[in-house]
C-alpha positions in Angstrom: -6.9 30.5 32.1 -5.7 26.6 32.8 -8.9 25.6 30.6 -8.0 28.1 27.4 -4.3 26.8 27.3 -5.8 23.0 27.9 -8.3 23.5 24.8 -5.2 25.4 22.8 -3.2 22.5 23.5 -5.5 20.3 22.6 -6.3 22.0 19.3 -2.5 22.1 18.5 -1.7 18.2 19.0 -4.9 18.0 16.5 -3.5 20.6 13.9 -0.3 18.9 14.0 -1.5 15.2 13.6 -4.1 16.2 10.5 -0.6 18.1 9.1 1.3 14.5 9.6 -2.0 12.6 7.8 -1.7 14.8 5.3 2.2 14.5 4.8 1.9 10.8 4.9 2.8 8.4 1.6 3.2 5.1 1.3 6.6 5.0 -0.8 8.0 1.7 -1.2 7.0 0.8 2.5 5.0 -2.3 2.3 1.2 -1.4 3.6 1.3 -2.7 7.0 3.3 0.2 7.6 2.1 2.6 5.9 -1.6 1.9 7.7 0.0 1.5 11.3 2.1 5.2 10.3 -2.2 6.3 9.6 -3.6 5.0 12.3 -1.0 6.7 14.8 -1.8 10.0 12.7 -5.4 9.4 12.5 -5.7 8.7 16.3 -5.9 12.2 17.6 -6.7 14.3 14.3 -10.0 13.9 15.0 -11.0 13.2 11.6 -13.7 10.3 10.8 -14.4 8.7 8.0 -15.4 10.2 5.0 -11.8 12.8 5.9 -10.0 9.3 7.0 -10.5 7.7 3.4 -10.1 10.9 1.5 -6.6 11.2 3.0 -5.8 7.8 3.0 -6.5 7.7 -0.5 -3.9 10.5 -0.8 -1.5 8.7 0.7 -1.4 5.5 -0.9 0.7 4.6 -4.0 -1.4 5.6 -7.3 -2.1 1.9 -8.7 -3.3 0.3 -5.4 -5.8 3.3 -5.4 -6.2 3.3 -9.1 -7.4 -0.9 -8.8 -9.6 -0.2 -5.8 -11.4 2.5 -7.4 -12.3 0.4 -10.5 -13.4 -2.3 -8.6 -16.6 -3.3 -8.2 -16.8 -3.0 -4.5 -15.1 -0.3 -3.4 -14.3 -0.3 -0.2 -16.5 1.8 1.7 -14.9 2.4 5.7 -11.6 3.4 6.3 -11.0 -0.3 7.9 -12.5 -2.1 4.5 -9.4 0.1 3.1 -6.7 -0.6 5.4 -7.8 -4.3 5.0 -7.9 -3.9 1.2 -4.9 -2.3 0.6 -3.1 -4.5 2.4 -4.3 -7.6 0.7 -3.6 -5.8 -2.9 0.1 -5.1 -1.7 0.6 -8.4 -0.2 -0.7 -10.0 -3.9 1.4 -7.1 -5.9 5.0 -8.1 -3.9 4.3 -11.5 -3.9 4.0 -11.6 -7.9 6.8 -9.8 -7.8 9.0 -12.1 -5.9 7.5 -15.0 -8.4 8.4 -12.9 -11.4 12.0 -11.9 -10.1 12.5 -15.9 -9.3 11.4 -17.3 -12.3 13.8 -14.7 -14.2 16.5 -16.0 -12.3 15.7 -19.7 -13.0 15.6 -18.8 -16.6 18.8 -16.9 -16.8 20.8 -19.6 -15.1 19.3 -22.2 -17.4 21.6 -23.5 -19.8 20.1 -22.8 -23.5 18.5 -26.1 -24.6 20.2 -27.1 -27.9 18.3 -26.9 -31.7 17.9 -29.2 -33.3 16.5 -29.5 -37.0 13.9 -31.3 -38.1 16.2 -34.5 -39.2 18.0 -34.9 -36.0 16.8 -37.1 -33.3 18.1 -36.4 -29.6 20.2 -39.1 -28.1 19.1 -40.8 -24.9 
């Protein structure tokens, strides 16, 4: 009887971590995250690969998978993933960041003054 409730048990904790895999998204949590919130799910769910990628696929925000899919290798292991992913979200939020700066710079720029074709700055 020990053995039945042991394998029950057992088949629970899996149920419940494939439930948390598929529940998982990425949101505006930066990758790292998300992929360490996977792995913790993946861990007992007893899914490999193939599964892995399918719901990691899922869970992912649409344009990271949308760039990885059009790509010419796509990764092909749920680590060439994780490792992929990452690298496009650390690329996307540092653009960003550049972006967002250089916006600033521009609107605290004083406007440069016009001048017409006859004038001729002073130095």
């Amino acid at each position: 009887m020990a053995d039945i409730r042991k394998e029950f048990r057992k088949g629970d904790k899996e149920s419940v971590k494939v439930a948390e895999l598929k529940r998982l998204e990425q949101g505006k949590k930066i990758m790292e995250e998300f992929v360490q919130e996977f792995r913790r799910a993946a861990r007992r769910s007893r899914y490999e690969e193939r599964p892995l990628v399918e719901e990691f696929k899922k869970g992912i925000n649409t344009t990271i998978c949308q760039r990885l899919m059009k790509s010419e290798q796509q990764p092909s292991s749920i680590e060439q993933w994780y490792d992929r992913t990452i690298t496009l979200d650390r690329n996307w939020r540092e653009r960003r960041r550049e972006r967002e700066k250089l916006r600033g710079q521009r609107n605290n720029e004083a406007p440069a003054p016009r001048l017409n074709n006859t004038e001729i700055p002073r130095q």
